[in-house]
C-alpha positions as CSV (number, residue, x, y, z in Angstrom):
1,X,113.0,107.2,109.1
2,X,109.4,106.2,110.1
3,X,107.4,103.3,108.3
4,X,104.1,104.4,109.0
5,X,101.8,104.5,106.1
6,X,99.2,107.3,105.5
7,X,95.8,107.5,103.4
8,X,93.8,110.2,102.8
9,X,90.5,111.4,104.0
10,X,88.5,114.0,102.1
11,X,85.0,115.3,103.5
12,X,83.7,117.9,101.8
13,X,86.5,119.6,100.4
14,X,89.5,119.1,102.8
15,X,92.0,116.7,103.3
16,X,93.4,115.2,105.8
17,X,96.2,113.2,105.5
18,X,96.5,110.5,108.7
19,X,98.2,107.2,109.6
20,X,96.6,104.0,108.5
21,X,95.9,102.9,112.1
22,X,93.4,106.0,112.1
23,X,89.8,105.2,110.9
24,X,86.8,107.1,111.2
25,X,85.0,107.2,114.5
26,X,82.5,109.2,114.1
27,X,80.5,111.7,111.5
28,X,78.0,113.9,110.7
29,X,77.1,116.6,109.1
30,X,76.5,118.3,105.6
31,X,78.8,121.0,103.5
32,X,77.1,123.9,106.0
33,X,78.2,121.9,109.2
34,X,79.6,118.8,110.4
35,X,82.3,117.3,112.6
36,X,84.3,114.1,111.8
37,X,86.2,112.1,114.3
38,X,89.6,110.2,113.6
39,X,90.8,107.0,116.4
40,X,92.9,104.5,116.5
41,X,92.3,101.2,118.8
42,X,93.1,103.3,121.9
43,X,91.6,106.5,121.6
44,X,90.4,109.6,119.4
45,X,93.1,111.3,117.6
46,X,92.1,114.1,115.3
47,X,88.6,116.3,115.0
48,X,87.6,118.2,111.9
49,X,84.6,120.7,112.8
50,X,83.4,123.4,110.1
51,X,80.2,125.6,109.8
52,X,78.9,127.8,107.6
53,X,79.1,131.2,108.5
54,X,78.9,135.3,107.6
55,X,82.5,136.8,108.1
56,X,84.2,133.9,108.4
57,X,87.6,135.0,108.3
58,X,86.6,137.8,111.4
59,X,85.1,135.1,113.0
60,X,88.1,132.6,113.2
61,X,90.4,136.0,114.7
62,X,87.6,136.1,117.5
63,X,87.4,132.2,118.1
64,X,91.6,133.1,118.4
65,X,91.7,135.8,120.2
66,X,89.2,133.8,122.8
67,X,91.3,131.1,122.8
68,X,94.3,132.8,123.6
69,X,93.0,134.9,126.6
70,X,91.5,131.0,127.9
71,X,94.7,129.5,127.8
72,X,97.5,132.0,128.0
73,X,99.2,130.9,124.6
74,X,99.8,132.8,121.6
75,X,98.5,131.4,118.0
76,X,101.5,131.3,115.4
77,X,100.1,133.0,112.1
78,X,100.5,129.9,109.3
79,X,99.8,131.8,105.9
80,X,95.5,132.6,106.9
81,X,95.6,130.0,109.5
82,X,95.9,130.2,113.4
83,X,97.8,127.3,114.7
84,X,98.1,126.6,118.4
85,X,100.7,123.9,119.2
86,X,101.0,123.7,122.9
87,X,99.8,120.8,125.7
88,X,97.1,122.9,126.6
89,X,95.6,123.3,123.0
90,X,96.7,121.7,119.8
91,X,94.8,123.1,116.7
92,X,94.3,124.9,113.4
93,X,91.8,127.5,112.9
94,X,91.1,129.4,109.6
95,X,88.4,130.1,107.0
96,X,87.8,128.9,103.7
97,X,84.6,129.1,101.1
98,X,82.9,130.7,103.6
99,X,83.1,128.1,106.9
100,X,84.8,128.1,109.8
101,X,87.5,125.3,109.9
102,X,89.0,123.8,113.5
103,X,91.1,120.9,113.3
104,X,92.3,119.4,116.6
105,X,94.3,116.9,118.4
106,X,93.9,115.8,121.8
107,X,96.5,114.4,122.0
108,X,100.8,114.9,121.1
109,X,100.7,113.9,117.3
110,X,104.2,113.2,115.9
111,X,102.8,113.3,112.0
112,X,101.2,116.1,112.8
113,X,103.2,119.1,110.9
114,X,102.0,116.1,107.8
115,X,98.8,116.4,108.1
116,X,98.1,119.8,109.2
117,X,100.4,120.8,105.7
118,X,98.1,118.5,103.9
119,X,95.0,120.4,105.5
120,X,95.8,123.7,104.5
121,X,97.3,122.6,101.4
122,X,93.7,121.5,100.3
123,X,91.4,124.5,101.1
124,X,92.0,126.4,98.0
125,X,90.2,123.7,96.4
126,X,86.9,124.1,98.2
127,X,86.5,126.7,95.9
128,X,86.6,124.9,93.0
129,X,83.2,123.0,91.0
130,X,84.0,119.6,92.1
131,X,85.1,118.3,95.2
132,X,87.5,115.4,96.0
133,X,85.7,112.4,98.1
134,X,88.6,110.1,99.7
135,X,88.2,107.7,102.3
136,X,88.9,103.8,102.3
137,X,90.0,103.5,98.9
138,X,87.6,106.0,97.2
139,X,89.1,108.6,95.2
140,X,86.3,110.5,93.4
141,X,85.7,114.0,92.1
142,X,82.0,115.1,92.7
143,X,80.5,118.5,91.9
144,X,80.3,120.3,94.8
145,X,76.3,120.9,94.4
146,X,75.9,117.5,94.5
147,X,74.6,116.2,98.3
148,X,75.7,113.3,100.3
149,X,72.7,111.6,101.0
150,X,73.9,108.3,102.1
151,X,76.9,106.8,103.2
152,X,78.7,103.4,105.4
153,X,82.0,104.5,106.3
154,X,83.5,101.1,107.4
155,X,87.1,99.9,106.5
156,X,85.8,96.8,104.9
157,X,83.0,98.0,103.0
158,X,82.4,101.8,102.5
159,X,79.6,103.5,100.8
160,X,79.2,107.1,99.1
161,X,75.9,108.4,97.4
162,X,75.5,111.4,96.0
163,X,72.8,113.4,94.6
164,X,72.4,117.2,92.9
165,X,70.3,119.0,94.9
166,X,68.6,120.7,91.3
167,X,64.8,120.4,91.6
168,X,64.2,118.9,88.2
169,X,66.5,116.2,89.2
170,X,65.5,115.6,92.4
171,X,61.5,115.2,90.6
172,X,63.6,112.9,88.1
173,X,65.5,110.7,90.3
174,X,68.5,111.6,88.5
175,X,72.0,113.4,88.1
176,X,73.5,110.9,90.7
177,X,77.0,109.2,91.8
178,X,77.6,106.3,94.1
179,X,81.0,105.2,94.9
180,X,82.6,102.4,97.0
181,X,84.9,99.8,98.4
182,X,85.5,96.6,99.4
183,X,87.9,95.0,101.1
184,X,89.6,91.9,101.6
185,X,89.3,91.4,97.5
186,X,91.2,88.4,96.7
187,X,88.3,86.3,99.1
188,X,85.6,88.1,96.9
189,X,87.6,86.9,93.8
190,X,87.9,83.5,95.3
191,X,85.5,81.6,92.7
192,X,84.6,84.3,90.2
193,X,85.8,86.8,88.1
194,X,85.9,90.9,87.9
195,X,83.2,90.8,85.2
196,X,81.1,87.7,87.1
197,X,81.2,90.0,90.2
198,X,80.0,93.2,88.9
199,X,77.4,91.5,86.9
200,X,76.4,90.2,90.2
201,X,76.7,93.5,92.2
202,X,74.5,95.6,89.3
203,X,70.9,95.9,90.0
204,X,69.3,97.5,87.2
205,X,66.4,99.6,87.9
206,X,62.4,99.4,86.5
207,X,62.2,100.2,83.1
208,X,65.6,99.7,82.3
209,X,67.2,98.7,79.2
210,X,69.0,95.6,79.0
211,X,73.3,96.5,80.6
212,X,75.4,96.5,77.8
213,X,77.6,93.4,77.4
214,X,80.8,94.9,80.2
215,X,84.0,95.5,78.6
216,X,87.4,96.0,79.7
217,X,88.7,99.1,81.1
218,X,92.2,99.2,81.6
219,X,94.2,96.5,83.0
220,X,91.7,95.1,85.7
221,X,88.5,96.8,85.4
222,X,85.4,96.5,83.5
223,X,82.5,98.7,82.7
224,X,78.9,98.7,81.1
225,X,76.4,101.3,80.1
226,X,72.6,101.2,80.0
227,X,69.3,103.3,80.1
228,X,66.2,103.7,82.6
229,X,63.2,105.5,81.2
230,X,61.5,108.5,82.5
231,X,58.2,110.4,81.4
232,X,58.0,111.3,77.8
233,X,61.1,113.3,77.1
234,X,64.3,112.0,79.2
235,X,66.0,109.0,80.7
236,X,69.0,108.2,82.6
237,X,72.1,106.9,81.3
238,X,73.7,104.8,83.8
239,X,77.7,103.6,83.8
240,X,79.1,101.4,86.2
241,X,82.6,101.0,86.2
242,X,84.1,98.2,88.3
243,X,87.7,97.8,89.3
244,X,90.3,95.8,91.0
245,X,93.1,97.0,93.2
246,X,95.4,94.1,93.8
247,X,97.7,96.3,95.6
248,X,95.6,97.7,98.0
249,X,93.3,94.5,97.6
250,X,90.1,96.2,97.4
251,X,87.7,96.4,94.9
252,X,86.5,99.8,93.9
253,X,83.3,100.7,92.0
254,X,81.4,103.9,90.3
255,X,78.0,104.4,89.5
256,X,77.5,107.6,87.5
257,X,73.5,108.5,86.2
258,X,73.3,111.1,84.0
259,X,69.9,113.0,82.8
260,X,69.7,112.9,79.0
261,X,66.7,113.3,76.5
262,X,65.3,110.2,74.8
């Protein structure tokens, strides 16, 4: 029976479910079209590449077909998907919410059946209105119109922010998430405590309202609301909700502004 331990990593829509000795190499990219890149210390071990495209379904038969004639192997039919599991090509290719989906190792993977299950196991999903962000400790559903605009993807401290794409709150500065992580908690929590850490983290815009006094959340978290004005008729209601993983000794944190009128 194997010890290793997996997390999860969920970028724009699918999962992928890897051993913790994989981090992320490389990304970029949007929901349209992006690649992400999975290593341990020695070497890549996993690429995710998707595009937007017309037909996609007839599109992934052709990219199989192609790669069949290339190589001389035959794709076994998983469900929609087209798997290739040989030395010369190791990969899934299928089509979900419209993109293309290829995800490949370079390399002999033995968890691989585990994470190529967990793959397909997660497409249905892209359909849905939110979306499931994982990676270092974040687990957060975001509507799927909502756009990454920022992001640190580093095992210690990790970074998401999110914003809809709507005009009016794009003009408003508003209808946003930002989630995150970091690590090594019980240093952090050396000389202070949850509430004296958040209060410390929080950086309350102009023209905000005082943070409400933070409360408890559950068994180690805390949380606090306030307001920032804007124009005549609206504002944003911020909530910050801090907590404290002690098993996976991180601390996690969610920053949620809503659009409201006054």
């Amino acid at each position: 029976m194997s010890d290793t331990l997996f997390h999860n990593i969920s970028l724009f829509g699918p999962t992928l479910e890897v051993p913790d000795s994989y981090n992320v190499r490389f990304f970029h990219g949007d929901a349209r079209e992006g690649v992400i890149q999975l290593a341990d210390l020695r070497t890549i071990r996993l690429e995710l590449r998707w595009r937007t495209q017309r037909k996609a379904g007839a599109a992934v038969l052709d990219l199989a077909k192609r790669l069949e004639k290339k190589h001389g192997i035959t794709a076994q039919r998983v469900g929609d998907a087209y798997v290739f599991d040989a030395e010369k090509l190791r990969a899934v290719l299928t089509a979900a919410d419209g993109r293309v989906l290829e995800l490949h190792w370079p390399l002999a993977c033995e968890h691989r059946n585990r994470t190529q299950a967990a793959f397909l196991a997660s497409l249905p999903g892209l359909a849905e209105p939110h979306w499931r962000w994982q990676v270092y400790g974040i687990d957060a559903r975001v509507p799927r119109r909502y756009a990454l605009a920022e992001w640190q993807m580093l095992p210690g401290r990790t970074t998401l922010h999110f914003a809809d794409t709507h005009w009016l709150s794009r003009l408003r500065n508003t209808n946003r998430v930002s989630v995150g992580t970091f690590s090594m908690a019980e240093r952090l929590l050396a000389r202070k405590n949850l509430t004296d850490f958040a209060i410390d983290m929080l950086k309350p815009p102009k023209a905000a309202s005082k943070p409400a006094a933070w409360q408890p959340a559950g068994e180690a978290a805390v949380t606090t609301s306030f307001r920032a004005l804007h124009r005549v008729m609206f504002a944003s209601h911020h909530t910050l909700t801090v907590t404290h993983d002690k098993a996976a000794n991180r601390i996690y944190f969610e920053h949620r502004i809503e659009q409201r009128k006054r």
